[in-house]
Structures are given as structure tokens and as C-alpha cells.
C-alpha positions as semicolon CSV with decimal commas, in nm:
position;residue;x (nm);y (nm);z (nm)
1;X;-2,281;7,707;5,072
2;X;-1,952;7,582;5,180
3;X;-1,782;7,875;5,070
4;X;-2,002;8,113;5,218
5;X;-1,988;7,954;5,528
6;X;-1,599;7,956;5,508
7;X;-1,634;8,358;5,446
8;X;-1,844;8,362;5,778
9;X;-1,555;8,160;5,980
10;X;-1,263;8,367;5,840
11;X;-1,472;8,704;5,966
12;X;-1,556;8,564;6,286
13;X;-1,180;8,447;6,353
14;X;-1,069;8,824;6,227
15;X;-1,347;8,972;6,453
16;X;-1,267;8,726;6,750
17;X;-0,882;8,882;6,715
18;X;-0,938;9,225;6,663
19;X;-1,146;9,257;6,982
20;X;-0,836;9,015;7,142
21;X;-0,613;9,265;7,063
22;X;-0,842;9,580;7,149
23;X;-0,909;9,423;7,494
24;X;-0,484;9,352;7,557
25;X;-0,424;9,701;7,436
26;X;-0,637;9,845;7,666
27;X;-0,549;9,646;7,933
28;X;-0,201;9,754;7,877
29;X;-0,290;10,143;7,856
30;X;-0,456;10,100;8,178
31;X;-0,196;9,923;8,348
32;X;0,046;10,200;8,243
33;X;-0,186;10,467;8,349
34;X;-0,224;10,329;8,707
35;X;0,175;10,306;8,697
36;X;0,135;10,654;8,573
37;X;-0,067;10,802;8,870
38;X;0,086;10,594;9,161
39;X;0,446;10,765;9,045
40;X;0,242;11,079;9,075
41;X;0,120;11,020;9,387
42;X;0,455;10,934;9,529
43;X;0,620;11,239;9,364
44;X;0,354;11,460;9,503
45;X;0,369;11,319;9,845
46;X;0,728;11,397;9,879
47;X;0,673;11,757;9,737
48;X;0,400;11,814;9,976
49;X;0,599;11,706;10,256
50;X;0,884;11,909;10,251
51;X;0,715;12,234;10,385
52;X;0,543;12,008;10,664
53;X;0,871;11,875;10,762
54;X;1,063;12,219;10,693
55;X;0,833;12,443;10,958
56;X;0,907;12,198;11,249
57;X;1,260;12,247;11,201
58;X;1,184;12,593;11,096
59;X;0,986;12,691;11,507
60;X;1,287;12,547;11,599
61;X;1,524;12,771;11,486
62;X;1,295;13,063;11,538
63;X;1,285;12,994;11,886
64;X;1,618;12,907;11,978
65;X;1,749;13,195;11,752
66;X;2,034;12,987;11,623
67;X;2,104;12,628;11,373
68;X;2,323;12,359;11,409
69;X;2,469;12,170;11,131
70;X;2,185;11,892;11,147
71;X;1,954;12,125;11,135
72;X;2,095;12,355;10,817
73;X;2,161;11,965;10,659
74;X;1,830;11,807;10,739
75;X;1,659;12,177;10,585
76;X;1,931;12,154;10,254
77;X;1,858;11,804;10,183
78;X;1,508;11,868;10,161
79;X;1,473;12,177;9,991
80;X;1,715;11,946;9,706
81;X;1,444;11,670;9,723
82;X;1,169;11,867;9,637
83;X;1,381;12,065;9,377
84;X;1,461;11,782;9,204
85;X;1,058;11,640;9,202
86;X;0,928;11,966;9,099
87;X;1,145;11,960;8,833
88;X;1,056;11,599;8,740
89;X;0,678;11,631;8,794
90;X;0,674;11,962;8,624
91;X;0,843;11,865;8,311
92;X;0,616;11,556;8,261
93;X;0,358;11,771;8,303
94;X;0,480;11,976;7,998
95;X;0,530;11,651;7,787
96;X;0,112;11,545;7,783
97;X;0,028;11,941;7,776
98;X;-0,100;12,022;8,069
99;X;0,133;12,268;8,185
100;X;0,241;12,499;7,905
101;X;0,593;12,603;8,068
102;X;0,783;12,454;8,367
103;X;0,731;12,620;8,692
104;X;1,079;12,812;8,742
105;X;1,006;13,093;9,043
106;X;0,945;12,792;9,266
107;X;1,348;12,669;9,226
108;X;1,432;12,992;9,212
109;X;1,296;13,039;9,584
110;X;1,411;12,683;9,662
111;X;1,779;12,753;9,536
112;X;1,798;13,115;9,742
113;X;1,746;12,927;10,089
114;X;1,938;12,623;9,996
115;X;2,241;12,865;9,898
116;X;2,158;13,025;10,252
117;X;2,158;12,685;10,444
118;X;2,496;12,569;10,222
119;X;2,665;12,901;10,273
120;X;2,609;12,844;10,666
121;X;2,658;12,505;10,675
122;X;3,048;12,530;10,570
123;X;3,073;12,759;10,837
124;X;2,899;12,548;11,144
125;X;3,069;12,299;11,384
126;X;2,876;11,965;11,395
127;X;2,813;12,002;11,802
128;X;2,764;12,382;11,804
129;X;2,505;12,572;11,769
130;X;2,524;12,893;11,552
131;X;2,348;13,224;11,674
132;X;2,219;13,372;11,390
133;X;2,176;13,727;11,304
134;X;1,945;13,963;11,309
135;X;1,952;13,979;10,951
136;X;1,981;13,568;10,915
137;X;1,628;13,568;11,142
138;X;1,453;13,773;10,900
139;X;1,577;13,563;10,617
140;X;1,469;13,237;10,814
141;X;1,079;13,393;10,842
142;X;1,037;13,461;10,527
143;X;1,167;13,079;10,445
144;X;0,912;12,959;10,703
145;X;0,698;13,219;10,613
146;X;0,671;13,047;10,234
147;X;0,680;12,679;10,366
148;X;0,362;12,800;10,583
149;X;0,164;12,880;10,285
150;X;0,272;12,616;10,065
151;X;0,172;12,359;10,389
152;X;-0,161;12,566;10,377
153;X;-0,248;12,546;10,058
154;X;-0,170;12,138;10,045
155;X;-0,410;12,179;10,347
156;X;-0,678;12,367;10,166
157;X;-0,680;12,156;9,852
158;X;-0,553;11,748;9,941
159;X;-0,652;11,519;10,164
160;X;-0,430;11,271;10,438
161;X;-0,158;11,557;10,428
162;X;0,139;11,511;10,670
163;X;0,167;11,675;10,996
164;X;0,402;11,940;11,150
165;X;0,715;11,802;11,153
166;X;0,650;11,430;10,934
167;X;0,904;11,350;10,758
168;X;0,714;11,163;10,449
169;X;0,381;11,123;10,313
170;X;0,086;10,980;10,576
171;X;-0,023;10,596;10,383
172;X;-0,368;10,757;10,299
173;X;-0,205;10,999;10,074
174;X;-0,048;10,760;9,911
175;X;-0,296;10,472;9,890
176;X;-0,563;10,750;9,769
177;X;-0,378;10,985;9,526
178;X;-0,233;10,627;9,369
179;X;-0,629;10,561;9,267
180;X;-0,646;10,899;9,101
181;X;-0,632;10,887;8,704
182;X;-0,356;11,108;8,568
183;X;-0,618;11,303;8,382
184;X;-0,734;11,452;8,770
185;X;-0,512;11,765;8,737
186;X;-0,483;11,772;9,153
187;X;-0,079;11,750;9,101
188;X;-0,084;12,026;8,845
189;X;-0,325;12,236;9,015
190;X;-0,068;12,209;9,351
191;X;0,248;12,285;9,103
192;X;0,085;12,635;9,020
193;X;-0,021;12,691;9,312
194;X;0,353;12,683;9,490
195;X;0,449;12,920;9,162
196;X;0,175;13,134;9,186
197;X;0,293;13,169;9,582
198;X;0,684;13,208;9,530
199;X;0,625;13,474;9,229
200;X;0,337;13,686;9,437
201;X;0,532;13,731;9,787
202;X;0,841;13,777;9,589
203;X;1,062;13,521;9,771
């Protein structure tokens, strides 16, 4: 009797730490999921941002018919930022499967109008502004032109986007994309979306 009851003990302590163990293990894949989807959330707010932010400088320009240096920086800096999350957010997306290739006519566009902006910039004095040509106009429409319907489809298909001219991603964006499990394939949906864009109006 004494050794079955012993059997029932030992079974009961080896049940009692297997579900320990199950419930720390999932804890831990949770935590690292939520980690997961709040860097996500911040990559993809930063990648949606850049057209919002890009077409206020963009009517400027357009208007005024010329750049300054500010303006040709502030444009080159961001067109780098969201080059470099694309390609972050893109190849993670690759790494779990669900993208089968990185996105690559998206760079491609972003590199031809950041080689634009650098090859002006070394060109521009810092408290002149630069009357662009004919030629340079055209070139600046069809940049604004692509920010437009990148801005328009974040429009279409998020929610708490930035505004015209923002700078970074609204708080709502953030706070609500954060609460979004990985497996929600909003960021990769956007990501083919932008591609799909860039290789159809062949920017």
C-alpha cells in the first residue's frame, strides 16, 4: 500500500512539474511574441510615415518650384529610414515564411530619388534655394506621385495613420498595432502592397 501510494506521489510531483514547465514556456513564448509584434508595430509606423511626411515637403517644392538643402536633407534622410526598415521588416518576414522573397523594386525606387536628392544636395547652398528644372519637376511628381499612393494605400488598409506632413507615427498606431499578434499579416500585406505599387507605375 505504501508503495503504491509512493508511485502515486512520484506521478503527481512529475505531473505537478511538467505542467510548471508547460505554463513558464508558454509564458515565455508569449512574452516574446508581444516583444515580437510591438517591434513590428514600431517598424511599420516609421515605414508608414515616411510618405506622410515626404508629400508635405513634397507640395512644397511643387509649389515653390525649387529645394533648399533642408529640404533635399530632411527628404534623403527619410527615404534612408524607411530603406533601411523595409529591409529589416522584409527580411524577418522571409525568416518565419511569410514572404517568400524580399521586396527589392521598393529600394530600388527608394535608392533612384535618394541618388536624386544626394546628387542635388552636393550642389545646394545651405541658405539658397535651388530652382529646379523642368526636367527635375517632373522627376519630383512622380516621387510625390508614388509617396501619394503609398500614403493612400496605408489609408485604405490601417488605422491611426499620420497626417500630411507628421513626422512619426500618431500613439494609436502604435498602442494598437503593438496588440496585434505577429501571425495578423497587416505588416506583410502593406510590404507588398508598396512593391506591388513601385513595380506597376514603373518608378
Amino acid at each position: 500500500m505504501i508503495k503504491k501510494y509512493g508511485v502515486y506521489v512520484i506521478l503527481l510531483c512529475g505531473w505537478i512539474l511538467f505542467l510548471t514547465l508547460w505554463v513558464n514556456e508558454k509564458n515565455e513564448n508569449e512574452h516574446y511574441r508581444g516583444y515580437l509584434s510591438k517591434v513590428i508595430a514600431e517598424k511599420m509606423g516609421l515605414i508608414t510615415t515616411v510618405p506622410s511626411y515626404s508629400i508635405g515637403i513634397l507640395e512644397e517644392i511643387q509649389d515653390s518650384k525649387s529645394i533648399t538643402k533642408e529640404q533635399a536633407n530632411e527628404l534623403s534622410l527619410s527615404l534612408i529610414k524607411l530603406d533601411r526598415e523595409i529591409q529589416d521588416i522584409s527580411n524577418f518576414a522571409v525568416e518565419i515564411g511569410m514572404l517568400e522573397t524580399e521586396v527589392h523594386h521598393i529600394r530600388q525606387v527608394i535608392r533612384k530619388y535618394n541618388n536624386l536628392l544626394l546628387n542635388l544636395t552636393s550642389t545646394l547652398d545651405n541658405n539658397l534655394e535651388f530652382s529646379l528644372s523642368n526636367e527635375q519637376l517632373s522627376e519630383f511628381a512622380e516621387f510625390k506621385r508614388l509617396m501619394e499612393l503609398f500614403y493612400q494605400t496605408n489609408m485604405n488598409h490601417l488605422y491611426f495613420t499620420s497626417a500630411i506632413g507628421e513626422d512619426s507615427p500618431t500613439l494609436g498606431f502604435i498602442n494598437y498595432y503593438s496588440n496585434i499578434s505577429i501571425d495578423n499579416d497587416y505588416w506583410v500585406f502593406i510590404l507588398k502592397k508598396y512593391e506591388e505599387i513601385s513595380s506597376k507605375n514603373n518608378y
